[in-house]
py3Dmol code that shows the C-alpha trace and the ligand (Angstrom):
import py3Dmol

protein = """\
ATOM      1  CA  UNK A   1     204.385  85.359  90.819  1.00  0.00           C
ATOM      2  CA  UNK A   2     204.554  88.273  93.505  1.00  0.00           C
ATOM      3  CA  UNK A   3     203.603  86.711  97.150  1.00  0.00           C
ATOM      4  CA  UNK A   4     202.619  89.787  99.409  1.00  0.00           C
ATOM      5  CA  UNK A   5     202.632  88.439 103.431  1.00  0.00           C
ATOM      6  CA  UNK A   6     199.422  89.750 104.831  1.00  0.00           C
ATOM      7  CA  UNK A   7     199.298  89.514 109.255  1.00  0.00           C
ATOM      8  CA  UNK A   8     195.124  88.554 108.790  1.00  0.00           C
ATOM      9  CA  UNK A   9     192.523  88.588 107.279  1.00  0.00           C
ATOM     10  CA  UNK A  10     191.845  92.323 107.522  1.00  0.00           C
ATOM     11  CA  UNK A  11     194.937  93.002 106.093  1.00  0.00           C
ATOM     12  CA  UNK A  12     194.836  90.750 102.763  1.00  0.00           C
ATOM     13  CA  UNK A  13     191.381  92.407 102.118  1.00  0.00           C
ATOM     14  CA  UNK A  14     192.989  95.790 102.844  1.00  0.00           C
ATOM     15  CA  UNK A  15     196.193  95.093 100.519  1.00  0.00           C
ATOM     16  CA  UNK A  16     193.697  93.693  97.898  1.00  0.00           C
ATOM     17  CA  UNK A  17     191.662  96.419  98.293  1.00  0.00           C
ATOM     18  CA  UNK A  18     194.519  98.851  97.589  1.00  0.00           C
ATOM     19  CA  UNK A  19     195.396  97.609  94.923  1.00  0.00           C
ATOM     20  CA  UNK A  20     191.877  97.487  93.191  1.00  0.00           C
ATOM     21  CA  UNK A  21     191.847 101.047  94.285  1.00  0.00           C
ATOM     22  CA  UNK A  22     195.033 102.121  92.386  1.00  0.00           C
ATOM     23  CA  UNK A  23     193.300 100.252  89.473  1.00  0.00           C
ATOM     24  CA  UNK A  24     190.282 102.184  89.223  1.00  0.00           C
ATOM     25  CA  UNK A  25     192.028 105.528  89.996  1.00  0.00           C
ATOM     26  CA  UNK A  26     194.552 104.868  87.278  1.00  0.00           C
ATOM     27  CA  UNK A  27     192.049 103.541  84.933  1.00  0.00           C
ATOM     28  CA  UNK A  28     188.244 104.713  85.765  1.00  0.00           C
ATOM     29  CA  UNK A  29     187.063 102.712  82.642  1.00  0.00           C
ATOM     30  CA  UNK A  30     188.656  99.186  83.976  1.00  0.00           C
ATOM     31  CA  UNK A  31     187.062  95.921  83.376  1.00  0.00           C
ATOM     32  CA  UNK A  32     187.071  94.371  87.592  1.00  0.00           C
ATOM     33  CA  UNK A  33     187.485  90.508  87.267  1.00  0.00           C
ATOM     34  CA  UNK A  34     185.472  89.352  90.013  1.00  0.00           C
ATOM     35  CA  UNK A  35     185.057  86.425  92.857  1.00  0.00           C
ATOM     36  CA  UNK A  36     182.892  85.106  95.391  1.00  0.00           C
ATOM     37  CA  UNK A  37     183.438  83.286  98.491  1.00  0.00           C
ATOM     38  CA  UNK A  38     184.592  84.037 102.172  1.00  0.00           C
ATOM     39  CA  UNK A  39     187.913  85.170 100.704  1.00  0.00           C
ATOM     40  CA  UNK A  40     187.124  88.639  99.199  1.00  0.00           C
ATOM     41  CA  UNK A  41     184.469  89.865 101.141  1.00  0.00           C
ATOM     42  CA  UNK A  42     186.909  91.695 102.900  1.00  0.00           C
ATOM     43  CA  UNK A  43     188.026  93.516 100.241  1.00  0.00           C
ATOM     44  CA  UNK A  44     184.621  94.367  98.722  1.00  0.00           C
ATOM     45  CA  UNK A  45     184.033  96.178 102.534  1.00  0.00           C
ATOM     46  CA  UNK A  46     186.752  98.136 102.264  1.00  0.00           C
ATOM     47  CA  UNK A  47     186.276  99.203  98.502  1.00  0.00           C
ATOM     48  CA  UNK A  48     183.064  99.850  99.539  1.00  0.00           C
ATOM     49  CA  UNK A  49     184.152 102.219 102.298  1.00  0.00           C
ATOM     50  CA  UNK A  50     186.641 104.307 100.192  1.00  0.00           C
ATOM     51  CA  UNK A  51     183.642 104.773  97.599  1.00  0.00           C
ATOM     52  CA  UNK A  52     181.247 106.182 100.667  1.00  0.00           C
ATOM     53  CA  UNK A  53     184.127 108.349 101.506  1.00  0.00           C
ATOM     54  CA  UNK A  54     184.352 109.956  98.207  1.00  0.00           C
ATOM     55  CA  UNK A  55     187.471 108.120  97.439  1.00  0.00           C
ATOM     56  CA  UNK A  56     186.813 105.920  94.858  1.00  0.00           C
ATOM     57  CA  UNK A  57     183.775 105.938  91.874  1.00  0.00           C
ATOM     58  CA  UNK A  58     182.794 103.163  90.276  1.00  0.00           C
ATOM     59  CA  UNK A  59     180.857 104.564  87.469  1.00  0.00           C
ATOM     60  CA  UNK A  60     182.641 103.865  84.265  1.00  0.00           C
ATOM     61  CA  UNK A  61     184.002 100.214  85.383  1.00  0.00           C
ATOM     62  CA  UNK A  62     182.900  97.076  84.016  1.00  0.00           C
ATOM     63  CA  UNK A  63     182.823  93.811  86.151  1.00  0.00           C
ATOM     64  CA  UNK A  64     182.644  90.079  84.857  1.00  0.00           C
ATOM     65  CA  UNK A  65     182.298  87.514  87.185  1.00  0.00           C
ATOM     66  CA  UNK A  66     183.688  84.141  87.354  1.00  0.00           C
ATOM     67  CA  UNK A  67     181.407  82.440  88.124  1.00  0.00           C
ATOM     68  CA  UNK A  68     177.594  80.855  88.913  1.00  0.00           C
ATOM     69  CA  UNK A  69     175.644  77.905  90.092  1.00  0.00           C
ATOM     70  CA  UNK A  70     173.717  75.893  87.461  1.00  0.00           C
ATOM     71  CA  UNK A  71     170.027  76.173  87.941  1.00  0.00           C
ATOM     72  CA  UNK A  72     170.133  78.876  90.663  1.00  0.00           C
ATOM     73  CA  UNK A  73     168.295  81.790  90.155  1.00  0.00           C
ATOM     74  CA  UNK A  74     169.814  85.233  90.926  1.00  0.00           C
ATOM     75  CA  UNK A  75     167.179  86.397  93.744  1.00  0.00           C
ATOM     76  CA  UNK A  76     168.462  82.720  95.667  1.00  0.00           C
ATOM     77  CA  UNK A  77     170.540  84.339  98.518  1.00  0.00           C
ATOM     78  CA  UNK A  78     172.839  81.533  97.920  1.00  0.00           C
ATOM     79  CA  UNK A  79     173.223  82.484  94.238  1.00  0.00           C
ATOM     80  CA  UNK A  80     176.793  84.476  92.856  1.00  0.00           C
ATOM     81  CA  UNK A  81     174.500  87.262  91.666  1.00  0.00           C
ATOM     82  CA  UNK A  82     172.767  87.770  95.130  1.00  0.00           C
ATOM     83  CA  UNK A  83     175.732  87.603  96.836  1.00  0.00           C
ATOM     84  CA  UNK A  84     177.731  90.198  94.470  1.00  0.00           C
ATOM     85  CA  UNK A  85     174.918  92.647  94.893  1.00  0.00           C
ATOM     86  CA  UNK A  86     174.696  92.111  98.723  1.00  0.00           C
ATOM     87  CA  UNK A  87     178.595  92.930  99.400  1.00  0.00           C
ATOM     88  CA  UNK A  88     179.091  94.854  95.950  1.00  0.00           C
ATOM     89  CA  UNK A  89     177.492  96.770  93.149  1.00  0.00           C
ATOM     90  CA  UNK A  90     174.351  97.387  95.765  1.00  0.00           C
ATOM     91  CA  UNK A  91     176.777  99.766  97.532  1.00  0.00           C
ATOM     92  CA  UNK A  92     178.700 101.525  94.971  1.00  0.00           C
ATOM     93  CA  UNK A  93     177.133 103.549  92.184  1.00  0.00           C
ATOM     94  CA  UNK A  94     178.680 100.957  89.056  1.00  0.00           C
ATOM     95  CA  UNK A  95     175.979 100.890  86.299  1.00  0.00           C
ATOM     96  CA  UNK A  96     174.120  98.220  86.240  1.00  0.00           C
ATOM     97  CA  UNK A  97     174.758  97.608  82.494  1.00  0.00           C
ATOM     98  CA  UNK A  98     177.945  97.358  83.136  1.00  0.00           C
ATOM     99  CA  UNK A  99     177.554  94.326  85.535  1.00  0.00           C
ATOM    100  CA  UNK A 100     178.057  90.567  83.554  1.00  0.00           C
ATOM    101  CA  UNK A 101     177.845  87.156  85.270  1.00  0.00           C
ATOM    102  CA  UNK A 102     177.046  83.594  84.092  1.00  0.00           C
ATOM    103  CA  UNK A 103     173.367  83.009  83.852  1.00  0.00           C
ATOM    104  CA  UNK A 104     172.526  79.801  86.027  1.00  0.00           C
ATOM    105  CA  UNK A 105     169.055  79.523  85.061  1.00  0.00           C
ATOM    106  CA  UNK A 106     170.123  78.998  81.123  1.00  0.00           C
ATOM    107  CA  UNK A 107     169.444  75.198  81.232  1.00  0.00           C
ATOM    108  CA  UNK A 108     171.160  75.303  77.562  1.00  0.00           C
ATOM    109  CA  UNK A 109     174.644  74.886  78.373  1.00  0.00           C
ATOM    110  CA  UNK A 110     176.358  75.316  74.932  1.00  0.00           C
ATOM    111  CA  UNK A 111     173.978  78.492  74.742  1.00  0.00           C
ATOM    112  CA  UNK A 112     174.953  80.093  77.888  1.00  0.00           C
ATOM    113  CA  UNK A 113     179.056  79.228  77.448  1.00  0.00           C
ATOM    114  CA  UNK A 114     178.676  81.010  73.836  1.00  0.00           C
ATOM    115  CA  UNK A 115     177.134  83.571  75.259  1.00  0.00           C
ATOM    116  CA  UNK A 116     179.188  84.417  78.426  1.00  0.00           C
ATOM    117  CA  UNK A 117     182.324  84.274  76.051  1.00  0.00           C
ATOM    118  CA  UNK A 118     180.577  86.321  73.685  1.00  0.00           C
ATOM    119  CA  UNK A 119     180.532  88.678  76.301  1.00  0.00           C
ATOM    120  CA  UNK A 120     183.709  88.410  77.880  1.00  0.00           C
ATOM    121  CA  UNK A 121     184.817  89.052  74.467  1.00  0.00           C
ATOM    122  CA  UNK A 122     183.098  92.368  73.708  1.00  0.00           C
ATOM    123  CA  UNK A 123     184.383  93.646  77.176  1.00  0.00           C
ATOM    124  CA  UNK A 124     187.981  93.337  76.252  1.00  0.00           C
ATOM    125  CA  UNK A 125     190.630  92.737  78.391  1.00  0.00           C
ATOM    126  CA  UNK A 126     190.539  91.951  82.163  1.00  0.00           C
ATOM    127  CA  UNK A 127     192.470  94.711  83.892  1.00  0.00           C
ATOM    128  CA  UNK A 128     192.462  92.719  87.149  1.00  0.00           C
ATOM    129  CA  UNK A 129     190.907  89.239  88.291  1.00  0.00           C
ATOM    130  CA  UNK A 130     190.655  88.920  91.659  1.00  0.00           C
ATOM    131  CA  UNK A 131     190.750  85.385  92.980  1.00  0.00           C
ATOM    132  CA  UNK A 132     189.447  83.334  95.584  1.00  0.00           C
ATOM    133  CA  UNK A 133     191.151  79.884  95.729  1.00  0.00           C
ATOM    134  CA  UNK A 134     189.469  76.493  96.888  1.00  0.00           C
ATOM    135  CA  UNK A 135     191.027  74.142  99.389  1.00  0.00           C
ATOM    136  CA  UNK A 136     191.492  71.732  96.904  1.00  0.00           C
ATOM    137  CA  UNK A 137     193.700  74.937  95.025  1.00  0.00           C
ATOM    138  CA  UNK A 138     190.434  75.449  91.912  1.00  0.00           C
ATOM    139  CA  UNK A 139     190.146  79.159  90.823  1.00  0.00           C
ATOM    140  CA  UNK A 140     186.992  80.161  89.859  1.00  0.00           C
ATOM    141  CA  UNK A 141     185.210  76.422  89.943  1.00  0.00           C
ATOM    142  CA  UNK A 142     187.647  74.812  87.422  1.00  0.00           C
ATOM    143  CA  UNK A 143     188.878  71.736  88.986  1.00  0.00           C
ATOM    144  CA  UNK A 144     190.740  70.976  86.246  1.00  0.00           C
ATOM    145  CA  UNK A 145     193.070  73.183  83.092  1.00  0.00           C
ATOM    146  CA  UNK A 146     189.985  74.463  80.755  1.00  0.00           C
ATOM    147  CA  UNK A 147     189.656  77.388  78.139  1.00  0.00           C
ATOM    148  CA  UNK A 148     186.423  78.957  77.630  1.00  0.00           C
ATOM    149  CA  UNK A 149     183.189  79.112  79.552  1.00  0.00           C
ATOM    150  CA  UNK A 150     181.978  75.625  80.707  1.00  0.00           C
ATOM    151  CA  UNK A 151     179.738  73.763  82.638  1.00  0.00           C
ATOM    152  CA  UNK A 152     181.617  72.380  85.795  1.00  0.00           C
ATOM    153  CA  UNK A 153     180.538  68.895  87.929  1.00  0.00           C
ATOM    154  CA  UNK A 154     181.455  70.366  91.101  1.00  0.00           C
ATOM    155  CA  UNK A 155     184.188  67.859  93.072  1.00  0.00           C
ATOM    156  CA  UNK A 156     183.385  66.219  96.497  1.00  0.00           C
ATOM    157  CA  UNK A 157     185.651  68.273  98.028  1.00  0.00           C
ATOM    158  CA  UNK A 158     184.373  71.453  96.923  1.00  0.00           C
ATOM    159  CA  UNK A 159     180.657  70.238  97.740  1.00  0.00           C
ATOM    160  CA  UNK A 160     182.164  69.343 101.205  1.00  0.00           C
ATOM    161  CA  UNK A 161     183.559  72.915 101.185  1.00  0.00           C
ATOM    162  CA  UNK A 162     180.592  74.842 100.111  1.00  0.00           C
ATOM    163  CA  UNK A 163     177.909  72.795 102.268  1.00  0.00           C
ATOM    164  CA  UNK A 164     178.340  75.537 104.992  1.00  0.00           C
ATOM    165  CA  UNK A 165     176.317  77.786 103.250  1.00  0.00           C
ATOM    166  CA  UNK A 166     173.443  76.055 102.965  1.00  0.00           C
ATOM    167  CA  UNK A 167     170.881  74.445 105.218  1.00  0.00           C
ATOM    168  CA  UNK A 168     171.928  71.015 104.267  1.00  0.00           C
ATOM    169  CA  UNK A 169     174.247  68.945 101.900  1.00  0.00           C
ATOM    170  CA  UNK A 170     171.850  68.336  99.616  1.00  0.00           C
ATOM    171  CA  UNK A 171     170.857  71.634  98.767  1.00  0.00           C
ATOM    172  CA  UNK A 172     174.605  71.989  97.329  1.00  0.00           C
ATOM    173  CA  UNK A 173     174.425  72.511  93.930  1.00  0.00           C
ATOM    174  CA  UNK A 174     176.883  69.651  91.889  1.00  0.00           C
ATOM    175  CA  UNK A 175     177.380  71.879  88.721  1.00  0.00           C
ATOM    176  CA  UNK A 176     177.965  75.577  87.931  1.00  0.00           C
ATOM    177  CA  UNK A 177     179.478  78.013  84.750  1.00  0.00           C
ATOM    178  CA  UNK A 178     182.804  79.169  84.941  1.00  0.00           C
ATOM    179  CA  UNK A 179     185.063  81.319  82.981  1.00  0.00           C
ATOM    180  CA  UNK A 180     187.727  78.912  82.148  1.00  0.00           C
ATOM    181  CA  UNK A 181     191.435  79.177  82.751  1.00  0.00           C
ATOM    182  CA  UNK A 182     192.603  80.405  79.725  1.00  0.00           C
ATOM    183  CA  UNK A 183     190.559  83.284  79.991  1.00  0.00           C
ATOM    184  CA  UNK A 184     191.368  83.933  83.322  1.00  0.00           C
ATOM    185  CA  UNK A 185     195.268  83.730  82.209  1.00  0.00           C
ATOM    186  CA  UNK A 186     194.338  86.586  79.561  1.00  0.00           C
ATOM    187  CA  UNK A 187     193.984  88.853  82.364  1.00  0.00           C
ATOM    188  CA  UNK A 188     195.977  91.367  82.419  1.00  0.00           C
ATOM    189  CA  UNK A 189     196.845  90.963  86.316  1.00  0.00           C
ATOM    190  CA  UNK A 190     195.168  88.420  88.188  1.00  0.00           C
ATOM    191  CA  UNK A 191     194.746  89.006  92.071  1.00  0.00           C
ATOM    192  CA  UNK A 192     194.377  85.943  94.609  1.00  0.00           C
ATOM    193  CA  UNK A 193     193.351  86.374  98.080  1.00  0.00           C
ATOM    194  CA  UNK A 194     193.994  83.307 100.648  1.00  0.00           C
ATOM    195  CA  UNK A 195     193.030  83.256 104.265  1.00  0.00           C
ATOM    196  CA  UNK A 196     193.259  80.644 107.026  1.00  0.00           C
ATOM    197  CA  UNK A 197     195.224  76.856 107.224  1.00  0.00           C
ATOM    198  CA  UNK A 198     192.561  75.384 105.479  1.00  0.00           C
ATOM    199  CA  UNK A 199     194.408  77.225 102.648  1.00  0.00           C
ATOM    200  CA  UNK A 200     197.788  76.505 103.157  1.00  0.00           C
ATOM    201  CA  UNK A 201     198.198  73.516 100.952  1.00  0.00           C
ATOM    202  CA  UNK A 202     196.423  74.994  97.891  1.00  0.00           C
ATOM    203  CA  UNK A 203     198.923  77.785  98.394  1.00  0.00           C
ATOM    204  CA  UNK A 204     201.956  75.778  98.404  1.00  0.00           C
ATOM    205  CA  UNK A 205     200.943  73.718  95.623  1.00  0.00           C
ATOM    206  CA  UNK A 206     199.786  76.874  93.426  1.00  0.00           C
ATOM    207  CA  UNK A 207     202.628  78.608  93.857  1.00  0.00           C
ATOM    208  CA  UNK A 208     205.358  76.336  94.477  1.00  0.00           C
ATOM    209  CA  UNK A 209     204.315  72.758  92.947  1.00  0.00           C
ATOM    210  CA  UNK A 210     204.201  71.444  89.918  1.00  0.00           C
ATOM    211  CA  UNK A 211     202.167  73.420  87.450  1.00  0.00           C
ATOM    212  CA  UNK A 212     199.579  70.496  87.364  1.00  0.00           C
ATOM    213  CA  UNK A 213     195.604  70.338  86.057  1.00  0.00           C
ATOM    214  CA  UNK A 214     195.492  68.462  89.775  1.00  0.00           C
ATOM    215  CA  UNK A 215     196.145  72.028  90.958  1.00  0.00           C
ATOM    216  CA  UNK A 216     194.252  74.544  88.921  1.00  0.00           C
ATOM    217  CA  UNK A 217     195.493  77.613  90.827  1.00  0.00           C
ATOM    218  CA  UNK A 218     199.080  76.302  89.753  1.00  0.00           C
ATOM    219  CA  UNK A 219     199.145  77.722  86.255  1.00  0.00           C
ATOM    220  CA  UNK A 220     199.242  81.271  87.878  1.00  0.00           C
ATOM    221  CA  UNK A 221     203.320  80.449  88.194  1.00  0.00           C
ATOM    222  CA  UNK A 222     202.539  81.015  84.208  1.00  0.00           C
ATOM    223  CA  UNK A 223     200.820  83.993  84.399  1.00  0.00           C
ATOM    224  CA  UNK A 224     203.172  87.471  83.929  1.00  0.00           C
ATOM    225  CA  UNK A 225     201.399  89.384  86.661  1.00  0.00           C
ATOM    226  CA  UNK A 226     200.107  87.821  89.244  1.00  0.00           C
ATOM    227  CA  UNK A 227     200.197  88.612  92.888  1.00  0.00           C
ATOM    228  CA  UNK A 228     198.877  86.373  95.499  1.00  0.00           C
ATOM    229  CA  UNK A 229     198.382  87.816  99.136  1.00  0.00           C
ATOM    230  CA  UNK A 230     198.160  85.608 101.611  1.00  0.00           C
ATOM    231  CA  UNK A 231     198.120  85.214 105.502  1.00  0.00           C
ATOM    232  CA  UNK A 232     200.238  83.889 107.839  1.00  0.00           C
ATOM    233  CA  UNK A 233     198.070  81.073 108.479  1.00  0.00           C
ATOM    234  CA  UNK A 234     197.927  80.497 104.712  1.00  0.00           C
ATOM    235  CA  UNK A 235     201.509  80.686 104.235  1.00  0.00           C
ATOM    236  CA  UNK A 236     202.441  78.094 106.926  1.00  0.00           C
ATOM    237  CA  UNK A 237     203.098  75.559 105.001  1.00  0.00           C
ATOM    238  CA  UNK A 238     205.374  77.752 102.771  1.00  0.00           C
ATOM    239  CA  UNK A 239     208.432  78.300 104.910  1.00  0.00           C
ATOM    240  CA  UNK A 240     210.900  76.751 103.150  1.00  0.00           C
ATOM    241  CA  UNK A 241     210.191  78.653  99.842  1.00  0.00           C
ATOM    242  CA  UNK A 242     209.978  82.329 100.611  1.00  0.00           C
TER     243      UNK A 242
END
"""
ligand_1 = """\
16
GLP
C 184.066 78.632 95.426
C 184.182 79.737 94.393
C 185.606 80.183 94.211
C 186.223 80.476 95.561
C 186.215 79.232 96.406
C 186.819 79.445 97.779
O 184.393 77.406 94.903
N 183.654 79.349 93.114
O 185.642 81.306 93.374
O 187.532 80.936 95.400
O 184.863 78.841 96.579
O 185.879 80.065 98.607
P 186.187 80.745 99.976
O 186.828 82.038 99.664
O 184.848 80.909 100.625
O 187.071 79.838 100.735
"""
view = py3Dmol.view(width=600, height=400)
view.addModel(protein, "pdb")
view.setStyle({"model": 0}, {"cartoon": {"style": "trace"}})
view.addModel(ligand_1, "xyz")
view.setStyle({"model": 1}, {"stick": {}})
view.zoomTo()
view.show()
């Protein structure tokens, strides 16, 4: 596990960013692992600003996203789908076909696992998963070691953590479909991105505690390639390890 110091947030997106960039340059056919949440907004910006510049073209890539909300339908501005197209693929010029995320409105769980798997399979490998992390140190929503798609019961904590996007705590959905941690450990590099203190103990544990289902993001000390760039205030409680 690689730990790149970032000063802020501006510069973990920027790093991330970068190294998305080199991705896509090296490879313009790559299959983009993708995340929602505060955490990679950044990045998105700044990917988007190297494509306006010229720099960057999205064209041949293929994305799969980690992630959805049970029963939420895409045009919900809360939904993964509206948000990836607000800070994403609306800005770029990927093709649209190319675009996969868990359907929330399939009410058929077993149906809409297959499927997304189905899916993931016929994509191939991931060339690069970028990762948020939760407080509580889940990747993707797994709050717990899984291996396929599945249908997550969201954990108080992470219902406490996501209430600030909607109007009230009720409105927080309690399940959602996630690609499960094997597949995201078939990635060929994974990316996390932490910002903030409120991530400092999920980035301890993942990447210095005991590889533990308590700790989803933990298995990453397993993974061959993975870099995790963090700030300083998500790295504070890391000073005796690096
Ligand atoms: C949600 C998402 C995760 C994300 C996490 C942290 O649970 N499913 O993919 O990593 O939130 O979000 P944020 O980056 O907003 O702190």
């Amino acid at each position: 596990m690689r730990i790149i110091r970032a000063k802020d947030y501006k510069d973990m997106s920027r790093k991330a960013a970068n190294i998305i960039s080199a991705q896509v340059i090296l490879k313009p056919d790559s299959v983009l692992g993708l995340a929602t949440g505060s955490s990679p907004i950044g990045t998105y910006e700044q990917l988007v600003k190297w494509y306006e510049k010229g720099d960057l073209d999205f064209a041949d890539v293929t994305t799969v996203n980690l992630d959805e909300y049970y029963g939420m339908k895409p045009e919900n501005d809360q939904s993964y789908h509206y948000f990836m197209h607000d800070h994403f693929f609306d800005h770029v010029n990927i093709d649209p076909s190319r675009i996969n995320l868990p359907n929330g409105m399939e009410p058929d769980e077993k149906k809409e696992c297959a499927r997304y798997d189905a899916v993931l399979r016929s994509v191939g490998d991931v060339d690069i998963q970028l990762l948020g992390i939760g407080r509580n140190g889940h990747i993707g929503f797994n709050e717990f070691f899984s291996k396929g798609t599945h249908c997550v019961d969201l954990t108080e904590s992470t219902i406490e953590a996501n209430k600030r996007f909607f109007a009230s705590e009720d409105e927080v959905p309690r399940r959602a479909y996630s690609m499960g941690i094997h597949t995201i450990m078939t990635a060929k590099k994974v990316l996390v991105v932490a910002s903030g203190e409120d991530k400092a103990w999920a980035i301890r544990e993942s990447c210095f505690g005991p590889v533990t289902p308590k700790v989803p993001g933990s298995i990453l000390q397993l993974h061959n390639d993975a870099i995790v760039i963090a700030d300083e205030a998500a790295l504070s409680l890391c000073g005796d390890f690096l």
